[in-house]
FILUM-851069 format. One record per residue (C-alpha): residue in three letters; z, x, y negated. Coordinates in steps of 0.05 Angstrom, whole numbers, plus 5000, padded with zeros to 4 digits. Each point is the difference from the previous one (the first is absolute). Example, Ala and Ser with C-alpha at 12.3 -4.5 7.8 and 13.67 -1.06 7.14 Angstrom:
// FILUM-851069
residuo = Ala&Z = 5156&X = 5246&Y = 5090 $
residuo = Ser&Z = 4987&X = 5027&Y = 4931 $
***
This chain:
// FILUM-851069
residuo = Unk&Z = 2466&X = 6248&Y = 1778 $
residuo = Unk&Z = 5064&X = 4957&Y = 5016 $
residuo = Unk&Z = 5049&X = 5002&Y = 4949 $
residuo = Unk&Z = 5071&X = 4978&Y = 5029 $
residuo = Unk&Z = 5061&X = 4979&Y = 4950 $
residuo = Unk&Z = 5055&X = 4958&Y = 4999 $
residuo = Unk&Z = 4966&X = 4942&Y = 4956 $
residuo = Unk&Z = 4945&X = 5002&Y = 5057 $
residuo = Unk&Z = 5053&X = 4992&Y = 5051 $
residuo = Unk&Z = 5042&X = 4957&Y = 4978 $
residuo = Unk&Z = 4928&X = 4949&Y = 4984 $
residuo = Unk&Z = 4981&X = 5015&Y = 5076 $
residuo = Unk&Z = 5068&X = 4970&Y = 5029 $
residuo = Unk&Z = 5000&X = 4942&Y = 4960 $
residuo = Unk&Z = 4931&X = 4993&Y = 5018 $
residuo = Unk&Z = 5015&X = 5004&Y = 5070 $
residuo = Unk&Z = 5066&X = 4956&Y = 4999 $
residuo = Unk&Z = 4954&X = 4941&Y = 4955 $
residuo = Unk&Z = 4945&X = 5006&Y = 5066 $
residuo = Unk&Z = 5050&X = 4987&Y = 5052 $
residuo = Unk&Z = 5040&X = 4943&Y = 4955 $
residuo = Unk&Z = 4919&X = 4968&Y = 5006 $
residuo = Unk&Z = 4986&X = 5006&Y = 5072 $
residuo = Unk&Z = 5065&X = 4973&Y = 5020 $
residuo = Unk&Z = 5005&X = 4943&Y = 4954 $
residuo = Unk&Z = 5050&X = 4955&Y = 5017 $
residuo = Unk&Z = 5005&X = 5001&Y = 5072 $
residuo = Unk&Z = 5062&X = 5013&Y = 5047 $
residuo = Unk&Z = 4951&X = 5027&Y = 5050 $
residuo = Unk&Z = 5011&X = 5076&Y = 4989 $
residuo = Unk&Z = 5074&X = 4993&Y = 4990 $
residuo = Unk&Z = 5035&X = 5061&Y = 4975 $
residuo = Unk&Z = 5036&X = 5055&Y = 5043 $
residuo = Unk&Z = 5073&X = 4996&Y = 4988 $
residuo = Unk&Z = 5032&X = 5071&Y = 4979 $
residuo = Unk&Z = 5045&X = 5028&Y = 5049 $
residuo = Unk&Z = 5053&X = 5027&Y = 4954 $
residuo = Unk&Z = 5022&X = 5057&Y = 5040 $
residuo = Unk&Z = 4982&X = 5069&Y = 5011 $
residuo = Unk&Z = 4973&X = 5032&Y = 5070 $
residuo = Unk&Z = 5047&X = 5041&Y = 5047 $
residuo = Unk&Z = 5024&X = 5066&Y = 4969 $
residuo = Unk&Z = 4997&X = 5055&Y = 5055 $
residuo = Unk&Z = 4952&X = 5064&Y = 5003 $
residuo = Unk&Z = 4995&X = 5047&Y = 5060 $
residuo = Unk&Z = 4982&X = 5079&Y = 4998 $
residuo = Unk&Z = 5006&X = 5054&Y = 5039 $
residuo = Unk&Z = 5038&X = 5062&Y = 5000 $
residuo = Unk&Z = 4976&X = 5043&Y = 5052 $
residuo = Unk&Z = 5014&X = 4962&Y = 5061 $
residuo = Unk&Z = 5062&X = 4959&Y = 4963 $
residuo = Unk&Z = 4974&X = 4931&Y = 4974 $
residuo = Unk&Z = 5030&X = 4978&Y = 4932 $
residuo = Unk&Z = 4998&X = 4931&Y = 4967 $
residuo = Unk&Z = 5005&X = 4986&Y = 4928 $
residuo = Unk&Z = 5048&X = 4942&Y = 4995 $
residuo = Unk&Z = 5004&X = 4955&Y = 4934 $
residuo = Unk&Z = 5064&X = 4968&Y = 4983 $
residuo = Unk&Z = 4969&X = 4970&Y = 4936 $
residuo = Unk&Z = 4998&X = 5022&Y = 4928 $
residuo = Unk&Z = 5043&X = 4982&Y = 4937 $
residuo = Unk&Z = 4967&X = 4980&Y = 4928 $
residuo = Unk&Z = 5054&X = 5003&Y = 4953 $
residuo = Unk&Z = 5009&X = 5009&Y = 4918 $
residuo = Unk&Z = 5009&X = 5075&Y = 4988 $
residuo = Unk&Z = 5071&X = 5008&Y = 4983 $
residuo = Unk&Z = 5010&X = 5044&Y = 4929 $
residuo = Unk&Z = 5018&X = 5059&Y = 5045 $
residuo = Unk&Z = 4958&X = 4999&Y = 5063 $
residuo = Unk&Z = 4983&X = 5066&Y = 4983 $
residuo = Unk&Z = 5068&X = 5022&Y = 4970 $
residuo = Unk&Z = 4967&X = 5069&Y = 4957 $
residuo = Unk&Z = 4938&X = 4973&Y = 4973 $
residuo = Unk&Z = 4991&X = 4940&Y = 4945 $
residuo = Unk&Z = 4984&X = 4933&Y = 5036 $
residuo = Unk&Z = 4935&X = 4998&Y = 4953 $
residuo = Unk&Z = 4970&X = 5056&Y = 5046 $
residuo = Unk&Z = 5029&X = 4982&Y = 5065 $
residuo = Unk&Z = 4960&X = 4920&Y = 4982 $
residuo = Unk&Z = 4944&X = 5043&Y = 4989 $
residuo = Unk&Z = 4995&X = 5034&Y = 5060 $
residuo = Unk&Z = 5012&X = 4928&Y = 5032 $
residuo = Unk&Z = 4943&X = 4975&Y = 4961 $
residuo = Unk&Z = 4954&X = 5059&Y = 5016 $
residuo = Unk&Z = 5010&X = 4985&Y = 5077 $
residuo = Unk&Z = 4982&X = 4929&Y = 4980 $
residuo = Unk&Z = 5076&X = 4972&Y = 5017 $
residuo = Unk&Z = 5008&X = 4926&Y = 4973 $
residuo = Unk&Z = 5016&X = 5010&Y = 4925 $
residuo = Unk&Z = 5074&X = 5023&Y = 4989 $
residuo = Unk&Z = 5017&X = 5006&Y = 5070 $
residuo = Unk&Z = 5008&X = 5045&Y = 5058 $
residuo = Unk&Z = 4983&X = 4990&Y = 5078 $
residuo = Unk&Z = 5031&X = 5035&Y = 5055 $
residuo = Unk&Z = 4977&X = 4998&Y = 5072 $
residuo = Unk&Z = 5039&X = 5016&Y = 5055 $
residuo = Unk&Z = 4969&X = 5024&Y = 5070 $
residuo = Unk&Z = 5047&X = 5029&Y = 5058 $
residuo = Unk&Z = 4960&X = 5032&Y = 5061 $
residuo = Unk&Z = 5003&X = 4997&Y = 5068 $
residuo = Unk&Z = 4988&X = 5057&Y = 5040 $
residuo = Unk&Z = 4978&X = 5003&Y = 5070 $
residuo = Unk&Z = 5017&X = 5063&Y = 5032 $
residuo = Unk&Z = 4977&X = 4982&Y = 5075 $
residuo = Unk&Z = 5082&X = 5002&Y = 5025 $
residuo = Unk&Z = 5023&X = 4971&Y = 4940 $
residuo = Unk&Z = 4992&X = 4946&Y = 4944 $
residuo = Unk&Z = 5027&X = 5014&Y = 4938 $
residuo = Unk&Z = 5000&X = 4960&Y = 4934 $
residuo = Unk&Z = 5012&X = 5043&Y = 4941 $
residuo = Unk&Z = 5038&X = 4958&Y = 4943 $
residuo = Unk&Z = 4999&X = 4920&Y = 5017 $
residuo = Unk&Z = 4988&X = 4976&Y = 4936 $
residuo = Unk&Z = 5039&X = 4939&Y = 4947 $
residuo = Unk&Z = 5024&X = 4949&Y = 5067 $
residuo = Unk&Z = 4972&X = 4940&Y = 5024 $
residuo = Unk&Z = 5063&X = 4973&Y = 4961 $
residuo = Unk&Z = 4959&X = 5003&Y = 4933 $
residuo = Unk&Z = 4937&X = 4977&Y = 5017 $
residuo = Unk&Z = 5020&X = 4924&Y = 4981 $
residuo = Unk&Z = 5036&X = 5028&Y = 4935 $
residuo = Unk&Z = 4932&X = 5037&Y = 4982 $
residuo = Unk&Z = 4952&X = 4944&Y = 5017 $
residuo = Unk&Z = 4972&X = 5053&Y = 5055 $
residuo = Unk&Z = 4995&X = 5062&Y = 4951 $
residuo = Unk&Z = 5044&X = 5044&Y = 5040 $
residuo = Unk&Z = 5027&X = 4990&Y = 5077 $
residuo = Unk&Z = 4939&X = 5002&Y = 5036 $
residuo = Unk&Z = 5009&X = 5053&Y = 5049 $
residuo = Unk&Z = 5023&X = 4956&Y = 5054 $
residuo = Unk&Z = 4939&X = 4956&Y = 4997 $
residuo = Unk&Z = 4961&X = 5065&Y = 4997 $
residuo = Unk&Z = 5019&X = 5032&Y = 5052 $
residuo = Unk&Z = 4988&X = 4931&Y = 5039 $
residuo = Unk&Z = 4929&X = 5002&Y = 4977 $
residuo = Unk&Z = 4998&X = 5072&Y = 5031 $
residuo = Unk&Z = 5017&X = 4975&Y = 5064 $
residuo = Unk&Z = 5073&X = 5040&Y = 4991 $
residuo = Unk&Z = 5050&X = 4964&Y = 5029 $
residuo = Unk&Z = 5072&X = 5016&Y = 4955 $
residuo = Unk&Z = 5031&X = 5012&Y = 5063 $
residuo = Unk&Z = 4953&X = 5056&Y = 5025 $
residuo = Unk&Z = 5018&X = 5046&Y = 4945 $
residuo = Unk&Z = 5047&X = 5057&Y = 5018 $
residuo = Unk&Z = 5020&X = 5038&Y = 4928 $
residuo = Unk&Z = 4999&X = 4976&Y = 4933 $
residuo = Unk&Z = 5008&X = 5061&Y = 4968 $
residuo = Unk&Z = 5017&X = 4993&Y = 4927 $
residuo = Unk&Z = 4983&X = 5043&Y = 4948 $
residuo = Unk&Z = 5061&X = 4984&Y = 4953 $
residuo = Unk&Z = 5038&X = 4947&Y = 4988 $
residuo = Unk&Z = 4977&X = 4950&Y = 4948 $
residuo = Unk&Z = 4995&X = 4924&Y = 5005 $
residuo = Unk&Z = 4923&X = 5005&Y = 5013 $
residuo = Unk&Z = 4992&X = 5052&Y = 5055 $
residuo = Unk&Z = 5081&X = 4974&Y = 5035 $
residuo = Unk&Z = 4988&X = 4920&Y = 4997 $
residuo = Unk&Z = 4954&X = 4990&Y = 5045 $
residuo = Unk&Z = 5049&X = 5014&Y = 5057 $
residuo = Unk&Z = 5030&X = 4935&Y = 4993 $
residuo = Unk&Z = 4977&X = 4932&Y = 5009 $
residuo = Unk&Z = 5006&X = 4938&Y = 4960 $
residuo = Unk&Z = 5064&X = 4987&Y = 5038 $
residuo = Unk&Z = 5030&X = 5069&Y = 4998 $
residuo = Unk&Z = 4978&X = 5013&Y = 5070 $
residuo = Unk&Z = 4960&X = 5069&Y = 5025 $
residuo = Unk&Z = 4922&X = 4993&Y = 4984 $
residuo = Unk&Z = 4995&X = 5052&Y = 5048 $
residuo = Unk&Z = 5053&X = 4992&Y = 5050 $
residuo = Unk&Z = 4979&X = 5061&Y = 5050 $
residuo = Unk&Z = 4993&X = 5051&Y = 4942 $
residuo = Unk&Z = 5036&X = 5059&Y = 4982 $
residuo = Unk&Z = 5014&X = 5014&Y = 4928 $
residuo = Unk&Z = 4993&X = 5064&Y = 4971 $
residuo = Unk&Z = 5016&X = 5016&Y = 4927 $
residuo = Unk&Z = 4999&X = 5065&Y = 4968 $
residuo = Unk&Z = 5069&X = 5023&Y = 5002 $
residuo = Unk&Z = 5005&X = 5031&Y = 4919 $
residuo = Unk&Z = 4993&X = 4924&Y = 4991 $
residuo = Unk&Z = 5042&X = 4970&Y = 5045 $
residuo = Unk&Z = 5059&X = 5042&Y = 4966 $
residuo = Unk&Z = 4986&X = 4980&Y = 4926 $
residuo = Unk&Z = 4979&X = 4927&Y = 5010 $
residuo = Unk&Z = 5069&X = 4989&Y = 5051 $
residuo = Unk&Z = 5046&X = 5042&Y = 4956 $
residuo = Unk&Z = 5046&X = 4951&Y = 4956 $
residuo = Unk&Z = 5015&X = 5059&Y = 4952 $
residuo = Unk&Z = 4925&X = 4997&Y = 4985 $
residuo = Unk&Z = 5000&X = 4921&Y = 4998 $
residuo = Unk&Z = 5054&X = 4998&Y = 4954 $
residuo = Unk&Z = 4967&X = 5046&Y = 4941 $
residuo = Unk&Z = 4940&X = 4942&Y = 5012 $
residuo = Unk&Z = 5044&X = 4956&Y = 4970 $
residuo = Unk&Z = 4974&X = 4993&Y = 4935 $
residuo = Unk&Z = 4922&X = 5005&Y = 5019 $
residuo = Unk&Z = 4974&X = 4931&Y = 5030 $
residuo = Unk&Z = 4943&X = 5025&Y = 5035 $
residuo = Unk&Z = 5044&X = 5062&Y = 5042 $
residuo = Unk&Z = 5051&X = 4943&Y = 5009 $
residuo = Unk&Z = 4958&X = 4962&Y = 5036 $
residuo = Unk&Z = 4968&X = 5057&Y = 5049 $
residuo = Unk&Z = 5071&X = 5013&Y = 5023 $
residuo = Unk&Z = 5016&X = 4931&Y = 5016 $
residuo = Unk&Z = 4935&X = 4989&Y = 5035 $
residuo = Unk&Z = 5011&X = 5067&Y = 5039 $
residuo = Unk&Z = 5064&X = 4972&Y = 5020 $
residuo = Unk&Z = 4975&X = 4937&Y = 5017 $
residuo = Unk&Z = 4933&X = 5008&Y = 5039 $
residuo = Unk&Z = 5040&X = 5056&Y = 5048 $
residuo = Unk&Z = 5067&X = 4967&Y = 5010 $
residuo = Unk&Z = 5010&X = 4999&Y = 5071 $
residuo = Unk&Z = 4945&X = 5040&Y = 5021 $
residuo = Unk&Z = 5033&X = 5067&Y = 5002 $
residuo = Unk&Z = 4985&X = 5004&Y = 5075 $
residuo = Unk&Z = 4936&X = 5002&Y = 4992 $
residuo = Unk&Z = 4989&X = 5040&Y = 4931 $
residuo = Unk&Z = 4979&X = 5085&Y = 5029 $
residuo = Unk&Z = 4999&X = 5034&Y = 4929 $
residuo = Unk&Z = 4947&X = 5061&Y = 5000 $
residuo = Unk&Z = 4990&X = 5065&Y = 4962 $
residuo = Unk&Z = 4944&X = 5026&Y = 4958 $
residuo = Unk&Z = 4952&X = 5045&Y = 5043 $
residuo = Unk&Z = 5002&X = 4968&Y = 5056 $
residuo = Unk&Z = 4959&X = 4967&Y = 5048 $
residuo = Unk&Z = 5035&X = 4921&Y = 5001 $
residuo = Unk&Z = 4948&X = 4972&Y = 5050 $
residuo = Unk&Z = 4948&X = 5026&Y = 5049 $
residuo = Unk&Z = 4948&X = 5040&Y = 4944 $
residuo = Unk&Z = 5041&X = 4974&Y = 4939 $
residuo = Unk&Z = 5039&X = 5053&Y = 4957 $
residuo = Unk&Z = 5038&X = 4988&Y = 4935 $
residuo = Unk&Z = 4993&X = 5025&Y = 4939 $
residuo = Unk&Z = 5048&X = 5013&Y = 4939 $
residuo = Unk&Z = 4972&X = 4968&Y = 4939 $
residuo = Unk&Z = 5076&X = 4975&Y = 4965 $
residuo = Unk&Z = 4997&X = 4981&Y = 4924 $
residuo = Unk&Z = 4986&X = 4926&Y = 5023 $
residuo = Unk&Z = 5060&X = 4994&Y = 5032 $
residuo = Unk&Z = 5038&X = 5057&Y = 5019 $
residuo = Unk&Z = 4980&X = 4999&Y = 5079 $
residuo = Unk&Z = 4930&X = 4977&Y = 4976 $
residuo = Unk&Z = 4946&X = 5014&Y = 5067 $
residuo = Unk&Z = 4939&X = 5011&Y = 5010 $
residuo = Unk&Z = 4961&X = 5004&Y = 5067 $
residuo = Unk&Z = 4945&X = 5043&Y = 5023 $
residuo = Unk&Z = 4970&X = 4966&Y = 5071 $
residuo = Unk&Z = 4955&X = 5054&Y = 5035 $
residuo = Unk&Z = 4958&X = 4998&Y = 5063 $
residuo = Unk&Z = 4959&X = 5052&Y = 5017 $
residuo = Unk&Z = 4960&X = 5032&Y = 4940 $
residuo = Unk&Z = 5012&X = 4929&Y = 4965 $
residuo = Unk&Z = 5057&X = 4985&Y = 4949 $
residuo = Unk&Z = 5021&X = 4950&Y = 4951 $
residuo = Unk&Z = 5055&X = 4997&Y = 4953 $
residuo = Unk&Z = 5041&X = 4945&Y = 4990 $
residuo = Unk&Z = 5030&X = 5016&Y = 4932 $
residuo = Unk&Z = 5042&X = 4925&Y = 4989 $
residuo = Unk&Z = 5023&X = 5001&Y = 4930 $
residuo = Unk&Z = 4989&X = 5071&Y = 4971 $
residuo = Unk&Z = 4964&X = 4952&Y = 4954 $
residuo = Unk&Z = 4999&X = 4933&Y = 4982 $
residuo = Unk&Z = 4930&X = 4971&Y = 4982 $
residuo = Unk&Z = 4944&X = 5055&Y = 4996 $
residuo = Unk&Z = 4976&X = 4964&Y = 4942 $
residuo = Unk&Z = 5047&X = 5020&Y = 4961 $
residuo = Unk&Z = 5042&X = 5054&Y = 5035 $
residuo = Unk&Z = 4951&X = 5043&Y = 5039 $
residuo = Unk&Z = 4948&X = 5006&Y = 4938 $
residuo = Unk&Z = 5067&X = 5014&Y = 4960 $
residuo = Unk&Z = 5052&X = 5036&Y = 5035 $
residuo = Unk&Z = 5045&X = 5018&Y = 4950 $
residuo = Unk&Z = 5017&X = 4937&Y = 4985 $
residuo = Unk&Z = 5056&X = 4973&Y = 5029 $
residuo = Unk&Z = 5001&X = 4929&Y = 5034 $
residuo = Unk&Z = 5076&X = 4957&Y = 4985 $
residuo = Unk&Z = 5018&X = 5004&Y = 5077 $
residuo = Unk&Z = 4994&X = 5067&Y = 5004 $
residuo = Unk&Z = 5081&X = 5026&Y = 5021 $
residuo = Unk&Z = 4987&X = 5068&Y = 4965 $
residuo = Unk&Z = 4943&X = 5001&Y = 4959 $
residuo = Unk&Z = 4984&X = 5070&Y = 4997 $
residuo = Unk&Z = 5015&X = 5022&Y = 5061 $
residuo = Unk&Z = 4948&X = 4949&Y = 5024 $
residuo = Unk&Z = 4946&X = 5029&Y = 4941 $
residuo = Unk&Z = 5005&X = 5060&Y = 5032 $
residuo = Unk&Z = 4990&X = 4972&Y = 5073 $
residuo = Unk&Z = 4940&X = 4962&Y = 4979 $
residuo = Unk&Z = 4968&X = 5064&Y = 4977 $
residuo = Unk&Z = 5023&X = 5044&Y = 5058 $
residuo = Unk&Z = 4977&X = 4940&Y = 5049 $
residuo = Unk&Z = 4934&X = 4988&Y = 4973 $
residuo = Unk&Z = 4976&X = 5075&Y = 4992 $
residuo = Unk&Z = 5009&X = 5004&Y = 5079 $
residuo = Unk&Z = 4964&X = 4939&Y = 5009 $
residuo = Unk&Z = 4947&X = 5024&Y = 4954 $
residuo = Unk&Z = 5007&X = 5072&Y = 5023 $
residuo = Unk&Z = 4991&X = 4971&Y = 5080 $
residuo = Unk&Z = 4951&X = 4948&Y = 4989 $
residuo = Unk&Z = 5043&X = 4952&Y = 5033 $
residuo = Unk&Z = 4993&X = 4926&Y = 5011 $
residuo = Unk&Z = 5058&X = 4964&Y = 4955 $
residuo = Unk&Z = 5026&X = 4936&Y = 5014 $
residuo = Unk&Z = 5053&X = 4958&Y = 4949 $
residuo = Unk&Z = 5049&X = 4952&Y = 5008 $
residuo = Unk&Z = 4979&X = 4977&Y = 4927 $
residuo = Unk&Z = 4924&X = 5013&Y = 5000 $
residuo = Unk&Z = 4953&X = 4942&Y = 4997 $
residuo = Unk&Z = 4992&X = 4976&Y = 5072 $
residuo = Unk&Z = 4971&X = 5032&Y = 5050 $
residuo = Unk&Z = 5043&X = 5050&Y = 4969 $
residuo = Unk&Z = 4953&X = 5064&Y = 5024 $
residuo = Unk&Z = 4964&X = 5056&Y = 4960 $
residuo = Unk&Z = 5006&X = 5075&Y = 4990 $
residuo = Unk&Z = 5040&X = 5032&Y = 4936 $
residuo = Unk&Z = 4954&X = 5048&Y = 4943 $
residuo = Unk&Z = 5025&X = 5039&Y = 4942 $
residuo = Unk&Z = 4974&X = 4973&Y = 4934 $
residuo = Unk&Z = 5020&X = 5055&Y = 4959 $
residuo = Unk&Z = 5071&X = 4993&Y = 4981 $
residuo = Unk&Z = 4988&X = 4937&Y = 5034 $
residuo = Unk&Z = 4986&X = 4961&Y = 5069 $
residuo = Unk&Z = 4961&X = 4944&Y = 5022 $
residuo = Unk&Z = 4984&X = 4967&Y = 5070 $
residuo = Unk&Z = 4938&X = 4986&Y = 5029 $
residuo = Unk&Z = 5005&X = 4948&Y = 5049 $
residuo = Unk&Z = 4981&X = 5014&Y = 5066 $
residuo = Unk&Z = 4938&X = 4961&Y = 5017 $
residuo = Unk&Z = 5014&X = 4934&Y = 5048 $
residuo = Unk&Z = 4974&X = 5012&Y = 5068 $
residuo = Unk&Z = 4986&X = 4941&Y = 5051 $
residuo = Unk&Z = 5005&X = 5039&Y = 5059 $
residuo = Unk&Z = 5057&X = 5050&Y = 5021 $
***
């Protein structure tokens, strides 16, 4: 009988390691590898019925945990949920992962990510979606919508380049209207005053769309915003907060942006409430609502904040949710 523990283990790799130092001795002959230092392309096709998606990452964030990340908890058990999904000690990651969506007459990109403009200030963390869409053989200028699901730094920047200029220069921009009114209204801006973080969303809103009012359509909930995708109400994030369902056929996905933030600690607890969150409450109650239909439909999730490829399907876990990750498929 084979008895396997870590003392045993940790003997054999040493073991191994001392064998390999011997055969090699000193000689240059079998120089080593050097490390690349950099990660693969980040894009993941499915399909939809006859619609082709694609999973595109813009990069992830590792950052400390701010004392109220999750603003109705104790940091003590938010870090413990972070340690029980194995995040680096004390800290928090967030993906990001907009998706482009094929619809045969049209090519929309839902969300478009941080901007190319940060991916220097990040050392590549965030602002890949350019380059990833390159990889994916999607030329910037091919795209016809970005259709934005509200209007925060990370799902609005990406419509800019480094320079200021259009990353998508043939694109029409749809927003949800709900939050075209509150992030553009200086009533609203002005009772941001004192709170850094709402300061700052209005005057990047006002920023990233100055002079693009030409091309901004603002949309309504419940409706269909591109060939075989239809938006859906899910405020409490922000107020005009969307989701998307794309449907082809029998086949549908939803595309539920931020209704949470990380599943890790959001989706498995849904009642707690995340410190971007506009209305905290309203957006407890849209989580619930949300992922009972998901559940309820057996329906293929995707989120902006899940770990790349960003994919899986919603169950209830008592009072509870968690995701099971739809299984990577090589072939469409």
């Amino acid at each position: 009988m084979i008895e396997l523990n870590r003392r045993h283990m940790l003997a054999g790799v040493a073991a191994v390691g001392a064998a390999a130092i011997s055969r090699l001795g000193a000689s240059n002959a079998l120089a080593a590898v050097p490390q690349s230092g950099s990660q693969a392309p980040g894009f993941y096709r499915y399909k939809v019925g006859s619609i082709e998606c694609t999973s595109i990452n813009d990069g992830a964030r590792t950052f400390p945990m701010p004392d109220k990340f999750v603003t109705n908890v104790p940091k003590e058990e938010a870090l413990a949920a972070g340690e029980a999904s194995y995040m680096p000690k004390g800290m928090v990651t967030v993906p990001f992962n907009p998706q482009l969506i094929n619809t045969g007459s049209k090519l929309v990109l839902i969300d478009s990510g941080n901007g190319v403009a940060n991916f220097e200030a990040s050392k590549g963390a965030v602002g890949r979606t350019l380059q990833n869409l390159a990889a994916a053989g999607v030329d910037p200028k091919s795209i016809d919508v970005v259709l934005l699901s509200h209007l925060h730094p990370d799902h609005t920047n990406g419509i800019r380049l480094a320079d200021g200029g259009l990353a998508f220069p043939n694109a029409e921009i749809m927003v949800p209207v709900k939050d075209w009114e509150f992030w553009a209204s200086d009533e609203n801006a002005a009772k941001a005053e004192s709170n850094a973080m709402m300061k700052n969303y209005f005057a990047n809103v006002k920023k990233t769309f100055a002079g693009l009012e030409s091309k901004v359509t603002k949309y309504e909930w419940g409706k269909e915003v591109a060939p075989g995708i239809t938006s859906i109400a899910t405020p409490g994030h922000t107020p005009g907060h969307t989701s998307f369902a794309v449907a082809s056929g029998d086949a549908k996905i939803l595309i539920q942006s931020d209704v949470t933030n990380i599943p890790e600690f959001f989706l498995r607890n849904p009642d707690w409430h995340v410190v971007f969150d506009n209305d905290p409450a309203m957006a407890q109650a849209t989580r619930h609502k949300f992922y009972d239909m998901a559940a309820a439909e057996k329906a293929a999730v995707v989120g902006f904040h899940f770990t790349f490829p960003s994919v899986g399907h919603v169950e209830k876990d008592g009072a509870k949710y968690r995701l099971i990750p739809s299984l990577w498929n090589p072939t469409l």
